[in-house]
Backbone as JSON Lines, residues from 0, in Angstrom:
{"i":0,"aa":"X","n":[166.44,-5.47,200.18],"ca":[167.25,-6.59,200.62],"c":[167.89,-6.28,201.97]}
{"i":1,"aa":"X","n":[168.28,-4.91,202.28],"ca":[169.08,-4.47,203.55],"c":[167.79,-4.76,204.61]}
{"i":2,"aa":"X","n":[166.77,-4.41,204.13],"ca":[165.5,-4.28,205.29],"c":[165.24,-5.91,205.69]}
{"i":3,"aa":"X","n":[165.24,-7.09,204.32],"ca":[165.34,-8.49,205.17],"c":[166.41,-8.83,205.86]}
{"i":4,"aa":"X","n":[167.73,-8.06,206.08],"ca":[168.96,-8.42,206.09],"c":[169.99,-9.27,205.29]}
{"i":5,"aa":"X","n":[169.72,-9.68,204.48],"ca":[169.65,-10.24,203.39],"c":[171.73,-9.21,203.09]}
{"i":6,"aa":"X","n":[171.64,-7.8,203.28],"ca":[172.74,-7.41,202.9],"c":[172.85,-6.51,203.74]}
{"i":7,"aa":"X","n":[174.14,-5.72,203.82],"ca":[174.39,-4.56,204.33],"c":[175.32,-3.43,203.75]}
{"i":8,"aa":"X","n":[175.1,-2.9,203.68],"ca":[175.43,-1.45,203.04],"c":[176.31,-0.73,204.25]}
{"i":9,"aa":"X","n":[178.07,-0.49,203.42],"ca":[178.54,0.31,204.25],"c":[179.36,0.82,203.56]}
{"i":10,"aa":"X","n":[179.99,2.08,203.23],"ca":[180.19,3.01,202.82],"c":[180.54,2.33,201.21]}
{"i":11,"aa":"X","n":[179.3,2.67,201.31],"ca":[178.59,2.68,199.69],"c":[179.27,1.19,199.17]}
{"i":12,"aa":"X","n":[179.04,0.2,199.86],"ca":[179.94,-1.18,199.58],"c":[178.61,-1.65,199.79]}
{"i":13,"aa":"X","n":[177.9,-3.14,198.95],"ca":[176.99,-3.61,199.14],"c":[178.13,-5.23,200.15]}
{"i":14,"aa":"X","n":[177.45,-5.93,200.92],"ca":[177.98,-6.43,202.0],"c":[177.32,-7.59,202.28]}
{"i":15,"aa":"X","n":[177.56,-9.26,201.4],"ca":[176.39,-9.82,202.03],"c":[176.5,-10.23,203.17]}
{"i":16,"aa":"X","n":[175.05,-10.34,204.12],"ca":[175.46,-11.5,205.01],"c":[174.88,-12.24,205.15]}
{"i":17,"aa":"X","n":[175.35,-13.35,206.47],"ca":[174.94,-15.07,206.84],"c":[173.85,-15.27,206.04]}
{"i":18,"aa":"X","n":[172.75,-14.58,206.51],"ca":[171.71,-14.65,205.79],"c":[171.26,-14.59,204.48]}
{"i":19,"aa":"X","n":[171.69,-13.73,203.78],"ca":[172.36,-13.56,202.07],"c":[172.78,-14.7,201.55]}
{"i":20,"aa":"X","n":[173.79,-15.44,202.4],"ca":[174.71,-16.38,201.83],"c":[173.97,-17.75,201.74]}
{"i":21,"aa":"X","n":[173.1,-18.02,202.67],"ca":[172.12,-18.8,203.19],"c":[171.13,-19.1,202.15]}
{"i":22,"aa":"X","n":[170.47,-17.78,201.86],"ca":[169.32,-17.72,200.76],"c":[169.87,-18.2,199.44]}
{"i":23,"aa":"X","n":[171.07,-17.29,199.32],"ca":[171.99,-17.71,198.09],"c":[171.96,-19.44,197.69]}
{"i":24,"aa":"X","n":[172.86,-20.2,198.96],"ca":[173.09,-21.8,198.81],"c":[171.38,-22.05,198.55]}
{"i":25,"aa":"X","n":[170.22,-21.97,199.55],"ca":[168.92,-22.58,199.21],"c":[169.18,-22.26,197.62]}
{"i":26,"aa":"X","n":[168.41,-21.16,196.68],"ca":[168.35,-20.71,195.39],"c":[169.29,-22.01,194.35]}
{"i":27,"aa":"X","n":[169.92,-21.72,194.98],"ca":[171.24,-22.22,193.7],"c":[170.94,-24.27,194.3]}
{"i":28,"aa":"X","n":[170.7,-24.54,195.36],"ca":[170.63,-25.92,195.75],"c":[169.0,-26.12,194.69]}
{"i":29,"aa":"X","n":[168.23,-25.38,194.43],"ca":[166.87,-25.68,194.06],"c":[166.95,-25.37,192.19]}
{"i":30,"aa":"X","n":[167.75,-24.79,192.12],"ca":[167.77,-24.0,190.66],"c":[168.76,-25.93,190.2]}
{"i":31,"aa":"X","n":[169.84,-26.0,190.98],"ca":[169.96,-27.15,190.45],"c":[169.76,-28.79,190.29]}
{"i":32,"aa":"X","n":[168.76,-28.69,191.64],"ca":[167.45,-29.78,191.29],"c":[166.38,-29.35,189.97]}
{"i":33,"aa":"X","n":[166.2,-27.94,189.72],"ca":[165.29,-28.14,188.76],"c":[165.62,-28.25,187.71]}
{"i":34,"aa":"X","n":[166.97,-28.04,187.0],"ca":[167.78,-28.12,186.49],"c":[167.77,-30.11,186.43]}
{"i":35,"aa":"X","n":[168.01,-30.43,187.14],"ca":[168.27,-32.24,187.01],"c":[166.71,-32.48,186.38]}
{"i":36,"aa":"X","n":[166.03,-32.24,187.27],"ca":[164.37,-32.69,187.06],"c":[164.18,-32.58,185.29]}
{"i":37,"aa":"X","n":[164.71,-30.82,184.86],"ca":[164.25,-30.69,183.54],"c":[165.11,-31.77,182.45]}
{"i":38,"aa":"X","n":[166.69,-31.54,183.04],"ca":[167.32,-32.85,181.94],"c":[166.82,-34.03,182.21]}
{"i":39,"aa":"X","n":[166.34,-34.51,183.03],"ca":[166.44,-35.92,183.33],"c":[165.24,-36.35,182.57]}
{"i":40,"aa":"X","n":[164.07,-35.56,182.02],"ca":[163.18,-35.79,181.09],"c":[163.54,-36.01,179.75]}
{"i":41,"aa":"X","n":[164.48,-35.16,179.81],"ca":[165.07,-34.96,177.98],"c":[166.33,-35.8,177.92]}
{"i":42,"aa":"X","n":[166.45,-36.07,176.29],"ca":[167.5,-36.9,175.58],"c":[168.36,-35.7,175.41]}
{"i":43,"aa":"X","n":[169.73,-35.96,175.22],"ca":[170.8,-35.82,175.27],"c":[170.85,-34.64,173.92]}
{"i":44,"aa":"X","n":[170.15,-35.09,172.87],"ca":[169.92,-34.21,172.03],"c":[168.69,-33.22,172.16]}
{"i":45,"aa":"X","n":[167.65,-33.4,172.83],"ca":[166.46,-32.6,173.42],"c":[167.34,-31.55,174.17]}
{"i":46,"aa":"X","n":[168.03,-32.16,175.34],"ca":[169.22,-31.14,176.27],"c":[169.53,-30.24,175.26]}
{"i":47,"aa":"X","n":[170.8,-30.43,174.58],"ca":[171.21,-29.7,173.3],"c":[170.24,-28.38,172.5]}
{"i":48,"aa":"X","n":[168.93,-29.36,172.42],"ca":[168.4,-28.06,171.74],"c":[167.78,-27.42,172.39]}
{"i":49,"aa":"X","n":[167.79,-27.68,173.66],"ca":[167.4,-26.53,174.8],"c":[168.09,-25.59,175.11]}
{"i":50,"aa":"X","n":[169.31,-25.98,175.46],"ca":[170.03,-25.03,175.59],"c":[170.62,-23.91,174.37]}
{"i":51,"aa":"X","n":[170.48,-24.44,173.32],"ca":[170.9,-23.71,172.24],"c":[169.41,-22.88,172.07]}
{"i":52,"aa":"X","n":[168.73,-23.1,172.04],"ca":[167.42,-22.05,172.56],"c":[167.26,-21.1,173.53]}
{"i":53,"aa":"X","n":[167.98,-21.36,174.7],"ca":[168.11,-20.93,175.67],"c":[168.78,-20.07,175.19]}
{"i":54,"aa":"X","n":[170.22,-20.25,174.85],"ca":[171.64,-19.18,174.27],"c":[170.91,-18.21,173.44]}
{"i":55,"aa":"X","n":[170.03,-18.47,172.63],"ca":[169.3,-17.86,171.59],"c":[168.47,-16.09,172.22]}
{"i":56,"aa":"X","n":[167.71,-16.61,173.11],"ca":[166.95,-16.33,174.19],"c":[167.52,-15.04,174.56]}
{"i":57,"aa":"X","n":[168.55,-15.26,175.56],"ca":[169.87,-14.66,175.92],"c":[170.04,-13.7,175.16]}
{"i":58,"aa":"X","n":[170.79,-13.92,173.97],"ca":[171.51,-13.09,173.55],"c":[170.31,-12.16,172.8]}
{"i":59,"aa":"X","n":[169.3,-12.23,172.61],"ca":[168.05,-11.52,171.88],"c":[167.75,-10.48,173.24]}
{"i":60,"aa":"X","n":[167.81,-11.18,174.24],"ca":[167.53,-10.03,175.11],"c":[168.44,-9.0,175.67]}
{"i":61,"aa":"X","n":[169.87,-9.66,175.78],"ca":[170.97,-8.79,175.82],"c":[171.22,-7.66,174.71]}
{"i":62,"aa":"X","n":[170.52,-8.49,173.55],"ca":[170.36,-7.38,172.2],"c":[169.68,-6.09,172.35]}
{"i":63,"aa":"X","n":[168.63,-6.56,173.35],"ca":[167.52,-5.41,172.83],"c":[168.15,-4.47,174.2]}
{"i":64,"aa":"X","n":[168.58,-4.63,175.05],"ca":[168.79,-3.43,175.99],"c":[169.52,-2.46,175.64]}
């Protein structure tokens, strides 16, 4: 990440910058269009049991580490 600039490293502090912050807003601007795209297919209760699948998901993998 230091080599795209993406961050910088200074005494032993990870450091983001412009660029970091940049990539960051794109990610999170696209994660929550896909996010709309996926609810906007599903019912209100479909939502629901996605996400409670999702939570499921989660915590099975937080389990196993």
């Amino acid at each position: 990440m230091a080599a795209q600039d993406l961050i910088r490293v200074d005494n032993d502090t990870v450091i983001e910058t412009e660029a970091g912050k940049d990539l960051c807003k794109k990610v999170e601007k696209h994660r929550a269009e896909t996010d709309q795209t996926i609810t906007g297919m599903l019912s209100k209760d479909e939502t629901l049991g996605l996400v409670n699948v999702l939570k499921k998901m989660l915590k099975a993998s937080e389990d196993n580490k």
